[in-house]
mmCIF file of the N, C-alpha and C atoms, coordinates in Angstrom:
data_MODEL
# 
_entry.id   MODEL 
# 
loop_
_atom_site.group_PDB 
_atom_site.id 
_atom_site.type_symbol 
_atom_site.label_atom_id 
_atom_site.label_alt_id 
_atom_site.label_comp_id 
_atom_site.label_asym_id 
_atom_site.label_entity_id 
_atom_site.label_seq_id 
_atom_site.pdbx_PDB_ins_code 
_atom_site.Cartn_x 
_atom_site.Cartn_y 
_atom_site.Cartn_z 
_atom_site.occupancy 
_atom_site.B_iso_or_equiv 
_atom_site.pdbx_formal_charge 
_atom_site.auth_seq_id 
_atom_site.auth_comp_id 
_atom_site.auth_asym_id 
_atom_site.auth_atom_id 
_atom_site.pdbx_PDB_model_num 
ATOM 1   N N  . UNK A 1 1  ? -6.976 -68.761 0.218  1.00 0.00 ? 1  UNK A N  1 
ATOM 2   C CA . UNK A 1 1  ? -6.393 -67.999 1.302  1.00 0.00 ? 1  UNK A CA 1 
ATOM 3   C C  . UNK A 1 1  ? -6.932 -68.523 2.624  1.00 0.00 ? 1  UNK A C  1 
ATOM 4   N N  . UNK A 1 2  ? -6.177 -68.454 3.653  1.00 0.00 ? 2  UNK A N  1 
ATOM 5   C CA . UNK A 1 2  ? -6.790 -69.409 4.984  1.00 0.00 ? 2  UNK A CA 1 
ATOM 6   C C  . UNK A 1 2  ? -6.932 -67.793 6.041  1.00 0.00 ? 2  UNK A C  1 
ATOM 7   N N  . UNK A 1 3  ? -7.088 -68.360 6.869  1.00 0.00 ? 3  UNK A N  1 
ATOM 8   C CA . UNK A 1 3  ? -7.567 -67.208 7.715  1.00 0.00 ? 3  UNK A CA 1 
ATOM 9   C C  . UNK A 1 3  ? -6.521 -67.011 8.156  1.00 0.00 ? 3  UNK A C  1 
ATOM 10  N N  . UNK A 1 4  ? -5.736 -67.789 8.503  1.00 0.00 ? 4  UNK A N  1 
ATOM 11  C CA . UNK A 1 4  ? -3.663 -67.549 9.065  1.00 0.00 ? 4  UNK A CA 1 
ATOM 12  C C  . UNK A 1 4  ? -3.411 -66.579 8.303  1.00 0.00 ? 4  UNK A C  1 
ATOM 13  N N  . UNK A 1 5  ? -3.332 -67.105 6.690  1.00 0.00 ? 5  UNK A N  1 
ATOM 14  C CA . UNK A 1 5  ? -2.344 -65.989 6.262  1.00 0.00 ? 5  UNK A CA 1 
ATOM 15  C C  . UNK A 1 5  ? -2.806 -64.842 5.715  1.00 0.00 ? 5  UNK A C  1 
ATOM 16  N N  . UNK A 1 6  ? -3.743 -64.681 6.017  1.00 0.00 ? 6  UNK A N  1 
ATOM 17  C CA . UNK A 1 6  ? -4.578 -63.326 5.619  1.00 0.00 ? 6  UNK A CA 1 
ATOM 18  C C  . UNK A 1 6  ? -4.489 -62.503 7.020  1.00 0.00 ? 6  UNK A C  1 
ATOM 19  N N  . UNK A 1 7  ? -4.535 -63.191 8.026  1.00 0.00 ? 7  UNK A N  1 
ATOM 20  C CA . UNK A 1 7  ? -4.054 -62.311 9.562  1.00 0.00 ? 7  UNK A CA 1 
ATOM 21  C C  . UNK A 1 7  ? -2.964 -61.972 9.439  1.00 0.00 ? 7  UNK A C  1 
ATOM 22  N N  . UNK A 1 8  ? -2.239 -63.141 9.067  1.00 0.00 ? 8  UNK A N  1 
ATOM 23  C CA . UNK A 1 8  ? -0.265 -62.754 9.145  1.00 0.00 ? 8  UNK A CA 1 
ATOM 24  C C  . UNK A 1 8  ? -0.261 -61.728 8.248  1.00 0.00 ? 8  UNK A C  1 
ATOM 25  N N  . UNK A 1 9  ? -0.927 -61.901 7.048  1.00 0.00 ? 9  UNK A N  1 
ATOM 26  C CA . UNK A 1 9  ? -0.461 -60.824 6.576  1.00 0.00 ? 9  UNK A CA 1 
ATOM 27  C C  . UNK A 1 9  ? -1.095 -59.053 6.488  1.00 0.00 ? 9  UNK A C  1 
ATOM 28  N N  . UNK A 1 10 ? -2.018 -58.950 7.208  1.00 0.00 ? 10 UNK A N  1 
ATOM 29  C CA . UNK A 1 10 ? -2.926 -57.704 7.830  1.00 0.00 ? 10 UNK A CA 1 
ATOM 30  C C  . UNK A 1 10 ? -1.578 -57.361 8.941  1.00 0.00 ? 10 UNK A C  1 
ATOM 31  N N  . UNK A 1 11 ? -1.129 -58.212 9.727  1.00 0.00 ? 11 UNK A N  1 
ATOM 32  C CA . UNK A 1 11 ? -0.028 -57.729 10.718 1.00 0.00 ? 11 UNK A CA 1 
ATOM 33  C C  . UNK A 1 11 ? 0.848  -57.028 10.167 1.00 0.00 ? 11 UNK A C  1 
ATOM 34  N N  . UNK A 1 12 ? 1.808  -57.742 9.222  1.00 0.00 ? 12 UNK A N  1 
ATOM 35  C CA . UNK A 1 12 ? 2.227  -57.407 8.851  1.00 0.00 ? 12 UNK A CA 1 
ATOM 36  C C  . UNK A 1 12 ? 2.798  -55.562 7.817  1.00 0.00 ? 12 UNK A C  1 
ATOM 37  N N  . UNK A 1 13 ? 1.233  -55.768 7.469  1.00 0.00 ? 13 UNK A N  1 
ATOM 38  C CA . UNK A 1 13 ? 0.735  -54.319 6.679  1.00 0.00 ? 13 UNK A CA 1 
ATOM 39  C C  . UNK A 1 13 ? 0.382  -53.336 8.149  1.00 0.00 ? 13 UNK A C  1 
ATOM 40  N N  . UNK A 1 14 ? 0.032  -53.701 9.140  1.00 0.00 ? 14 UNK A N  1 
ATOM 41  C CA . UNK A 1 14 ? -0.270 -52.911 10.405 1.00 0.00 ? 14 UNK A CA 1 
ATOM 42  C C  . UNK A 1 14 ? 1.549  -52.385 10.776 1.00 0.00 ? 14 UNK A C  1 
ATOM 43  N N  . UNK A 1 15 ? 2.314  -53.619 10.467 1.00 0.00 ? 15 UNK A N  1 
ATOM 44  C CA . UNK A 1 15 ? 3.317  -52.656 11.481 1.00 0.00 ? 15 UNK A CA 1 
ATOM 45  C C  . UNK A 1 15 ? 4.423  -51.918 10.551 1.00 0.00 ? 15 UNK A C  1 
ATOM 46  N N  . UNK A 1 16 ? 3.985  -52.353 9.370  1.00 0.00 ? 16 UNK A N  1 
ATOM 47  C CA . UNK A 1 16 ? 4.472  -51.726 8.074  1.00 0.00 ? 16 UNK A CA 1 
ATOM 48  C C  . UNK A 1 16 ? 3.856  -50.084 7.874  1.00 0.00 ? 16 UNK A C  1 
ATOM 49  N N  . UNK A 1 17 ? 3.185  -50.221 8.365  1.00 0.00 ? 17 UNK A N  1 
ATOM 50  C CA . UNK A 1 17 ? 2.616  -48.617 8.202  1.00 0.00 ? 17 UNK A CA 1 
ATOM 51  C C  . UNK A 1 17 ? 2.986  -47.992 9.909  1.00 0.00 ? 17 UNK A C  1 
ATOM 52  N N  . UNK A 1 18 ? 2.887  -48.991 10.593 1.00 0.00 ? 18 UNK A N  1 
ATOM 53  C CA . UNK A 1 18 ? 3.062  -47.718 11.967 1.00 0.00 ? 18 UNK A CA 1 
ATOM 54  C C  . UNK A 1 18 ? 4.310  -47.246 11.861 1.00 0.00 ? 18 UNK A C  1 
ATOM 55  N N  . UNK A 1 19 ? 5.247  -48.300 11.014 1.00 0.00 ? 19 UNK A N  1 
ATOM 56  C CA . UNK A 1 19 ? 6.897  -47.699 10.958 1.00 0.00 ? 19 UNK A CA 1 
ATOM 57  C C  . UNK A 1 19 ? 7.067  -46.617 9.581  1.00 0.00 ? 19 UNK A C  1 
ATOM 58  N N  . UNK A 1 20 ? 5.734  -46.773 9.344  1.00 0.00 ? 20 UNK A N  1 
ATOM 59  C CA . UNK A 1 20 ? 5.862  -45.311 8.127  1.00 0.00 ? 20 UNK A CA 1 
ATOM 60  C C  . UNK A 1 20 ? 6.964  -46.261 7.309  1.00 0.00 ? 20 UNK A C  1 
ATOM 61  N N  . UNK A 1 21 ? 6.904  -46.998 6.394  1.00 0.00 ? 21 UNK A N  1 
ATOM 62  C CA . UNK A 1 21 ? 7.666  -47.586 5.487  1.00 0.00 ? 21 UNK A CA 1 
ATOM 63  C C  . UNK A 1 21 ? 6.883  -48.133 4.545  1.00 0.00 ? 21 UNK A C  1 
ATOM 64  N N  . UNK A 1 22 ? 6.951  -47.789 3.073  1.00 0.00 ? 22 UNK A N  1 
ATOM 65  C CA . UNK A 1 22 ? 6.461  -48.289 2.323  1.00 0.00 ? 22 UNK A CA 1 
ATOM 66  C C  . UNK A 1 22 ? 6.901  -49.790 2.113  1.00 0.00 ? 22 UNK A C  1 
ATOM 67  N N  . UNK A 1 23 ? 5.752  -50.386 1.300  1.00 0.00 ? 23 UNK A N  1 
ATOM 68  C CA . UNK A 1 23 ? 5.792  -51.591 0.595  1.00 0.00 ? 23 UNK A CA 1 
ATOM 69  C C  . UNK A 1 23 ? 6.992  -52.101 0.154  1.00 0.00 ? 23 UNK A C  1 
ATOM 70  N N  . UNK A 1 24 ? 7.497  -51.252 -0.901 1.00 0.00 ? 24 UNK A N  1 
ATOM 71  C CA . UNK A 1 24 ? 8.548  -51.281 -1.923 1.00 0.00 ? 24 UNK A CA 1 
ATOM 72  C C  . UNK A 1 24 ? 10.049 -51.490 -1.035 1.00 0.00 ? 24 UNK A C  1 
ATOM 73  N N  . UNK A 1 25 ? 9.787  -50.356 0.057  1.00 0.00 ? 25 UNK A N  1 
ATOM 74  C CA . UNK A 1 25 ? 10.837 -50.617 0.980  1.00 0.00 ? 25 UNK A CA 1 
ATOM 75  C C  . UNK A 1 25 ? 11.075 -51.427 2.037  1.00 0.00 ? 25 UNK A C  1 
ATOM 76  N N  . UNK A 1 26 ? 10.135 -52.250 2.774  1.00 0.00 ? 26 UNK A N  1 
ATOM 77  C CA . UNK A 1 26 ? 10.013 -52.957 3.255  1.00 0.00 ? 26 UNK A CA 1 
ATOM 78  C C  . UNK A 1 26 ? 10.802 -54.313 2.518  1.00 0.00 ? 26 UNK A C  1 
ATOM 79  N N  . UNK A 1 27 ? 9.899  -54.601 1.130  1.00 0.00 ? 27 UNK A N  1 
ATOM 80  C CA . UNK A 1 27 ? 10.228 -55.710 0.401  1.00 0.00 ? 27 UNK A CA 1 
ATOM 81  C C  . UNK A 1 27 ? 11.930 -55.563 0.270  1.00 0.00 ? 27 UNK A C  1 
ATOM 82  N N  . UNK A 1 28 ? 12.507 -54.413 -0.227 1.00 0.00 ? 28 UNK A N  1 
ATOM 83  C CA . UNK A 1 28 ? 13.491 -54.135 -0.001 1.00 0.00 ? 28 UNK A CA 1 
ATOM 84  C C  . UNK A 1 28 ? 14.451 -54.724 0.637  1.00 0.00 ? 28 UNK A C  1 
ATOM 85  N N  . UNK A 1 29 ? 14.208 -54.534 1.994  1.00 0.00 ? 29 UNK A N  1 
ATOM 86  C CA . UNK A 1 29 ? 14.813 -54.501 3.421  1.00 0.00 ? 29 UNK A CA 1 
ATOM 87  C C  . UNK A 1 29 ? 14.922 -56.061 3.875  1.00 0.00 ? 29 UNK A C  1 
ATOM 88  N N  . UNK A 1 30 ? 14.078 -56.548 3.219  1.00 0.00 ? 30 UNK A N  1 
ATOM 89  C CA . UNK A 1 30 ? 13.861 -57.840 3.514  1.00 0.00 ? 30 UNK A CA 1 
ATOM 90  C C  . UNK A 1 30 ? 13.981 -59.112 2.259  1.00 0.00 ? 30 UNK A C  1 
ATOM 91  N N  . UNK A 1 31 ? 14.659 -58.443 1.488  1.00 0.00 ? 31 UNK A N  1 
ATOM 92  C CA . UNK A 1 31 ? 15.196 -59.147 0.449  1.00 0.00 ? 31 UNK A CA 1 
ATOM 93  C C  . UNK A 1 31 ? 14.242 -59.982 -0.599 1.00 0.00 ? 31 UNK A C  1 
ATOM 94  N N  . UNK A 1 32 ? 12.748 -59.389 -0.515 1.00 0.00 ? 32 UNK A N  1 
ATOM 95  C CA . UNK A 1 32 ? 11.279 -60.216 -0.845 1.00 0.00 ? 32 UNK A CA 1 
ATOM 96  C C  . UNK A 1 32 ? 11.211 -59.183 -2.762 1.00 0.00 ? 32 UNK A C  1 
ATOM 97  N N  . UNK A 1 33 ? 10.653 -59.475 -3.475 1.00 0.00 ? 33 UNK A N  1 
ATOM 98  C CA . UNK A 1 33 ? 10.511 -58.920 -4.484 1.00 0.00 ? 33 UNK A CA 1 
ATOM 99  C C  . UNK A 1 33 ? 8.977  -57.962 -4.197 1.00 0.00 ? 33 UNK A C  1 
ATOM 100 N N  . UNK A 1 34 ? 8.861  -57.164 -4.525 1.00 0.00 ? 34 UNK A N  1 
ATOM 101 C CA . UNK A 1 34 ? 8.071  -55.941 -4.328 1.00 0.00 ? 34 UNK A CA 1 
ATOM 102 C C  . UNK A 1 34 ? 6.351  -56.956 -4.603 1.00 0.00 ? 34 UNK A C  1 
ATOM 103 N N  . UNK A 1 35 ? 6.500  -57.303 -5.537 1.00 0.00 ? 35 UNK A N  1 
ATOM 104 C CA . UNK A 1 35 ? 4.836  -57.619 -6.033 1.00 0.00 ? 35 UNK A CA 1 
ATOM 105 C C  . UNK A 1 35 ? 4.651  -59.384 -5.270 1.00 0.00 ? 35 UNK A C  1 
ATOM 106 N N  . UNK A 1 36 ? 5.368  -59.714 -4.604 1.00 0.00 ? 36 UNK A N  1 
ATOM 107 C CA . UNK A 1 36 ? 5.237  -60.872 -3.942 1.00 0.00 ? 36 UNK A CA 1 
ATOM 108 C C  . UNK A 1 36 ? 4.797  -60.139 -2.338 1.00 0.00 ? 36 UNK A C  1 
ATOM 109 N N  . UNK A 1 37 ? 5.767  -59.475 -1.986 1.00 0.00 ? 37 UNK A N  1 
ATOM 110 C CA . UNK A 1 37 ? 5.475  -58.785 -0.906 1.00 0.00 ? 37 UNK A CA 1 
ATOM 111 C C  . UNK A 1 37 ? 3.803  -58.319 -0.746 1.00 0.00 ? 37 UNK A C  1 
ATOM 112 N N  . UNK A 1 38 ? 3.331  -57.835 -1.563 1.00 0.00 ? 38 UNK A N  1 
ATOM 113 C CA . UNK A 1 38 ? 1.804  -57.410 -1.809 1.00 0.00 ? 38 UNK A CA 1 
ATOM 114 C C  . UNK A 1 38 ? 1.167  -58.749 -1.559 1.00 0.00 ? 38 UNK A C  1 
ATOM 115 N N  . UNK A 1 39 ? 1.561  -59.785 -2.146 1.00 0.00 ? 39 UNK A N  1 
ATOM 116 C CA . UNK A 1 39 ? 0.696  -61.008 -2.068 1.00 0.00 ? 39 UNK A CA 1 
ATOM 117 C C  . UNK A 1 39 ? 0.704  -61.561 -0.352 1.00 0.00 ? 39 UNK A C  1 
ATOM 118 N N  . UNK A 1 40 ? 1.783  -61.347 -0.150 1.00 0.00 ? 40 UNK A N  1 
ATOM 119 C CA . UNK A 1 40 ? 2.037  -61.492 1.574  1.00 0.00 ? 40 UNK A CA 1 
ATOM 120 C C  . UNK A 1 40 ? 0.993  -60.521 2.487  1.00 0.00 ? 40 UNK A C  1 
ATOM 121 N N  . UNK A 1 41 ? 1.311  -59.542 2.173  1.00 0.00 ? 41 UNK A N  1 
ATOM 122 C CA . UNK A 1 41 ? 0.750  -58.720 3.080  1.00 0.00 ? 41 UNK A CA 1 
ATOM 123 C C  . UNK A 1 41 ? -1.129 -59.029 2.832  1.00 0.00 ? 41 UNK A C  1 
ATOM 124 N N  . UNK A 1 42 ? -1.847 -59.699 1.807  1.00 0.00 ? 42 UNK A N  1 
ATOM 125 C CA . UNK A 1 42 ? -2.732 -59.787 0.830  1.00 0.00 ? 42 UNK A CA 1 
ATOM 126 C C  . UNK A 1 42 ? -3.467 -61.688 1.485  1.00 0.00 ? 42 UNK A C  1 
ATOM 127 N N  . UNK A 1 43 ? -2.416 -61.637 1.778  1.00 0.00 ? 43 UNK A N  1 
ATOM 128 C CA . UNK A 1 43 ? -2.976 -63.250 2.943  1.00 0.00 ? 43 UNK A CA 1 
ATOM 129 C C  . UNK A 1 43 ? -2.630 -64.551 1.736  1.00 0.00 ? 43 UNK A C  1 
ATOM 130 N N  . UNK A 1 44 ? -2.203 -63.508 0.374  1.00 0.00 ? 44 UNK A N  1 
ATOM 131 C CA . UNK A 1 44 ? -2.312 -65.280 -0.826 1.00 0.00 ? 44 UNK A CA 1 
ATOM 132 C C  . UNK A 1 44 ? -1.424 -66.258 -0.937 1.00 0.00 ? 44 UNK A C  1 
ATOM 133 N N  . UNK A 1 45 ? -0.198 -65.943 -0.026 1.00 0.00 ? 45 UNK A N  1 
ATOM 134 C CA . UNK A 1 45 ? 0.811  -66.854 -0.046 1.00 0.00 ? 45 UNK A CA 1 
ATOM 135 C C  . UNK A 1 45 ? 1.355  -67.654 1.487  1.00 0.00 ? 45 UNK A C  1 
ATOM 136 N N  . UNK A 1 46 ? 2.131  -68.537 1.743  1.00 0.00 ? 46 UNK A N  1 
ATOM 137 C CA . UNK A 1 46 ? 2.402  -68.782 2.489  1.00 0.00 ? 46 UNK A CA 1 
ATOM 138 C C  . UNK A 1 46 ? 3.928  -68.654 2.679  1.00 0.00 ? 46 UNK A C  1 
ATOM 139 N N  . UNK A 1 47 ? 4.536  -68.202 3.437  1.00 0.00 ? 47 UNK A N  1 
ATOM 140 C CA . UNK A 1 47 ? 5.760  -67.909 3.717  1.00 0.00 ? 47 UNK A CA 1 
ATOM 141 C C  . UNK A 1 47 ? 7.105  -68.874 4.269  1.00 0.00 ? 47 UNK A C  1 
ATOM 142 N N  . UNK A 1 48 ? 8.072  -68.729 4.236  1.00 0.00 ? 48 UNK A N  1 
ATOM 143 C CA . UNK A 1 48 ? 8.929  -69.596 4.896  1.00 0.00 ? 48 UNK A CA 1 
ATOM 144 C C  . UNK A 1 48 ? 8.952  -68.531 6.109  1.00 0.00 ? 48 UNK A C  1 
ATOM 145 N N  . UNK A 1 49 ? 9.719  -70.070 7.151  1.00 0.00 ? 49 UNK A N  1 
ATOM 146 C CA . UNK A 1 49 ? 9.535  -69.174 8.506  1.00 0.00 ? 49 UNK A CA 1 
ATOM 147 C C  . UNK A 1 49 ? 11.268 -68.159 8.585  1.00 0.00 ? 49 UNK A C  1 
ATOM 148 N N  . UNK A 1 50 ? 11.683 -68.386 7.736  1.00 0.00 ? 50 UNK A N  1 
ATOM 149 C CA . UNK A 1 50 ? 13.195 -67.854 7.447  1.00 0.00 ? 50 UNK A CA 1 
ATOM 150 C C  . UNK A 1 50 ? 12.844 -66.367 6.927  1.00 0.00 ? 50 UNK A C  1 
ATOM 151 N N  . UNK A 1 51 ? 11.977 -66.106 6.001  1.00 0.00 ? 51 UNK A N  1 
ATOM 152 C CA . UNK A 1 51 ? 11.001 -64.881 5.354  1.00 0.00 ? 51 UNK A CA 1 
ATOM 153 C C  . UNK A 1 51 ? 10.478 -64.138 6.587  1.00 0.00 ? 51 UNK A C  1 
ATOM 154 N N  . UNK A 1 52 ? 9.910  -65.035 7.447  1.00 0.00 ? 52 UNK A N  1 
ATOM 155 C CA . UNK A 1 52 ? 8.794  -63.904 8.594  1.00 0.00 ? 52 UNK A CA 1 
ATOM 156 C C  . UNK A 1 52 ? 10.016 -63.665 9.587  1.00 0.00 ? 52 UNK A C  1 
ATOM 157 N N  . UNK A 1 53 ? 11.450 -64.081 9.874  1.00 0.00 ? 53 UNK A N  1 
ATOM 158 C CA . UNK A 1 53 ? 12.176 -63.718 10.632 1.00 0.00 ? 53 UNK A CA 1 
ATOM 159 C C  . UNK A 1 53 ? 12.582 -62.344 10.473 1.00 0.00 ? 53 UNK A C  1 
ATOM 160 N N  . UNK A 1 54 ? 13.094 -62.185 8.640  1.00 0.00 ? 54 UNK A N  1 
ATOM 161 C CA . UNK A 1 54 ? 13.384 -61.248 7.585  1.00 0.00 ? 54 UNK A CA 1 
ATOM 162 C C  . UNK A 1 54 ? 12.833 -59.909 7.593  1.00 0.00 ? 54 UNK A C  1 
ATOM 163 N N  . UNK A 1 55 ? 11.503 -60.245 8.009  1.00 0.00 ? 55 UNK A N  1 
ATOM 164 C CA . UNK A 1 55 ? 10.220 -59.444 7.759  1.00 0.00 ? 55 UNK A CA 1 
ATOM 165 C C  . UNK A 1 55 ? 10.370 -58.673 9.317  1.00 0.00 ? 55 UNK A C  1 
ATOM 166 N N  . UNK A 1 56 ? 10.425 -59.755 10.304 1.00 0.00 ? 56 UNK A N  1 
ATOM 167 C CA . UNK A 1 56 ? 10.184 -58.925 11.408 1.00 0.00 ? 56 UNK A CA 1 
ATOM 168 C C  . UNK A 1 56 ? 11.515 -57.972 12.002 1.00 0.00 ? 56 UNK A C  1 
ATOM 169 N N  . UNK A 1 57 ? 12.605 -58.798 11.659 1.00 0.00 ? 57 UNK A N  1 
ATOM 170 C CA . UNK A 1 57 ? 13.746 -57.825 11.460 1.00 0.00 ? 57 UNK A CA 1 
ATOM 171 C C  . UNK A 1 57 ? 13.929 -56.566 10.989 1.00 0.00 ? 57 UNK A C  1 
ATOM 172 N N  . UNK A 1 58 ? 13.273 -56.424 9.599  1.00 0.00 ? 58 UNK A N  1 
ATOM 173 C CA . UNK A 1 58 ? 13.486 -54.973 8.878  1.00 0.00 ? 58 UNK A CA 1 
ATOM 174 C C  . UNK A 1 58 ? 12.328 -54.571 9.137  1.00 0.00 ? 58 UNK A C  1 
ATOM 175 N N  . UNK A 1 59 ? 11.861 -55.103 9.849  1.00 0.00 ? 59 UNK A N  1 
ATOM 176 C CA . UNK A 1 59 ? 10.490 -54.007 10.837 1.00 0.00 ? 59 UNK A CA 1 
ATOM 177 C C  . UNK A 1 59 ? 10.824 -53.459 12.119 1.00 0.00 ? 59 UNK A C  1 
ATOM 178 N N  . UNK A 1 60 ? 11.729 -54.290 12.625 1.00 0.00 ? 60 UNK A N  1 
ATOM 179 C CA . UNK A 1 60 ? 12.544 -53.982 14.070 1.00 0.00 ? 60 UNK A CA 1 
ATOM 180 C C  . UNK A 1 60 ? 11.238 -54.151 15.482 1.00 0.00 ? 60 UNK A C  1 
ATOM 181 N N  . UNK A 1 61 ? 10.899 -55.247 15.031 1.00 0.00 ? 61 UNK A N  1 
ATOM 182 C CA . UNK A 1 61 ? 9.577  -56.166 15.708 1.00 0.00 ? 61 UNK A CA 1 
ATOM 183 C C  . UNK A 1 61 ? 10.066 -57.468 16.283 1.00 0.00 ? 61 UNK A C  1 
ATOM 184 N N  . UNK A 1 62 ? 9.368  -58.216 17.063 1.00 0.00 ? 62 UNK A N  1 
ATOM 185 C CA . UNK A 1 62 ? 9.915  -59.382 17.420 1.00 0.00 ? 62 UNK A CA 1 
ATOM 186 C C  . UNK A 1 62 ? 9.247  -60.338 16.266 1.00 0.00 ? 62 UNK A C  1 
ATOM 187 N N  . UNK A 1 63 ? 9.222  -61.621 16.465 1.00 0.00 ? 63 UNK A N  1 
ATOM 188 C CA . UNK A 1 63 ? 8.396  -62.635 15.316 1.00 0.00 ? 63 UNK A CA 1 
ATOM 189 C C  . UNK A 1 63 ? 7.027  -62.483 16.042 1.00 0.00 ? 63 UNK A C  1 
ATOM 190 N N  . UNK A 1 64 ? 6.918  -62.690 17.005 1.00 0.00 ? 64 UNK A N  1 
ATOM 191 C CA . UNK A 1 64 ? 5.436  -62.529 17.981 1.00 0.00 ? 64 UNK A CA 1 
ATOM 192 C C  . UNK A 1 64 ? 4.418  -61.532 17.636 1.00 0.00 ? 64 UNK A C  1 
ATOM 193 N N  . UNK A 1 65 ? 4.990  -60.027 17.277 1.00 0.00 ? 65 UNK A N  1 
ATOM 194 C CA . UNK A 1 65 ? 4.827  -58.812 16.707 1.00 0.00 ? 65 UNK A CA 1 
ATOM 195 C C  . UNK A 1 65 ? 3.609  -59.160 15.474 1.00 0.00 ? 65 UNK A C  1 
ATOM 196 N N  . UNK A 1 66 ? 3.994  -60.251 14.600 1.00 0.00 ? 66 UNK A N  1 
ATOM 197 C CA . UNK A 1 66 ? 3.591  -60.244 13.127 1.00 0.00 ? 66 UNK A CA 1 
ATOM 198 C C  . UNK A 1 66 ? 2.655  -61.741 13.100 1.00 0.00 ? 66 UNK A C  1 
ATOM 199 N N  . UNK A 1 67 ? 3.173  -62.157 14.348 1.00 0.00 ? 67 UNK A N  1 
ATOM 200 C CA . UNK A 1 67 ? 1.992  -63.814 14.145 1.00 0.00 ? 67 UNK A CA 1 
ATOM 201 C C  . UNK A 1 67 ? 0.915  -63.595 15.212 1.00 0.00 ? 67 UNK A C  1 
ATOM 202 N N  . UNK A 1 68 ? -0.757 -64.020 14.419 1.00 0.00 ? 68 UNK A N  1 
ATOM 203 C CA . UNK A 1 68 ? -2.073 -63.542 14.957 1.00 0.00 ? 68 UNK A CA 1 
ATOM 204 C C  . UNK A 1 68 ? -2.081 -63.944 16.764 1.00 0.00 ? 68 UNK A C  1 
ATOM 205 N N  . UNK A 1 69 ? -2.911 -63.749 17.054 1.00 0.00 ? 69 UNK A N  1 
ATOM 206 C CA . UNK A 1 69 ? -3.137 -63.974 18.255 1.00 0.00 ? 69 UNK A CA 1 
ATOM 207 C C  . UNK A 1 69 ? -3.830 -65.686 18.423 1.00 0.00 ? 69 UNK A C  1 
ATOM 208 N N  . UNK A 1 70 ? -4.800 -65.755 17.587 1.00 0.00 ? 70 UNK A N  1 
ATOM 209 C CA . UNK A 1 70 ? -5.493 -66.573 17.263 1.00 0.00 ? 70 UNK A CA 1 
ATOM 210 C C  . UNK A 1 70 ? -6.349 -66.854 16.524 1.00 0.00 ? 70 UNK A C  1 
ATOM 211 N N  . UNK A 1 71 ? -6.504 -67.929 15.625 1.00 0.00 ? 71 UNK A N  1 
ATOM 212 C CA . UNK A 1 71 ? -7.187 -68.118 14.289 1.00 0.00 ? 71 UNK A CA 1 
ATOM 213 C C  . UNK A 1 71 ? -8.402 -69.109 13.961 1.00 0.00 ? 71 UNK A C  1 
# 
């Protein structure tokens, strides 16, 4: 796990909960399979940038929203 995608994916779980939306539904929304989604949010995978568009969409976030500040 690198320190990127363990941030990207802490963001991710941050704006996933401020929108009060579960996991399951999120993955949902964003066309990701539920137990992959966990691995995302979990920092163990690396994503396509077509996925974090997906992601920030059915979060109703910009892409900026979900990528760290700095790593």
């Amino acid at each position: 796990m690198s320190k990127l995608t363990v941030s990207f994916g802490l963001r991710v779980r941050e704006q996933r909960k401020l929108k009060q939306i579960s996991q399951e539904k999120l993955a949902f929304l964003s066309n990701i399979d539920r137990s992959y989604m966990g691995r995302i949010e979990r920092g163990e995978v690396n994503i396509t940038i077509e996925k974090i568009y997906e992601l920030a969409k059915s979060l109703d976030v910009s892409v900026k929203d979900l990528l760290p500040d700095d790593v």
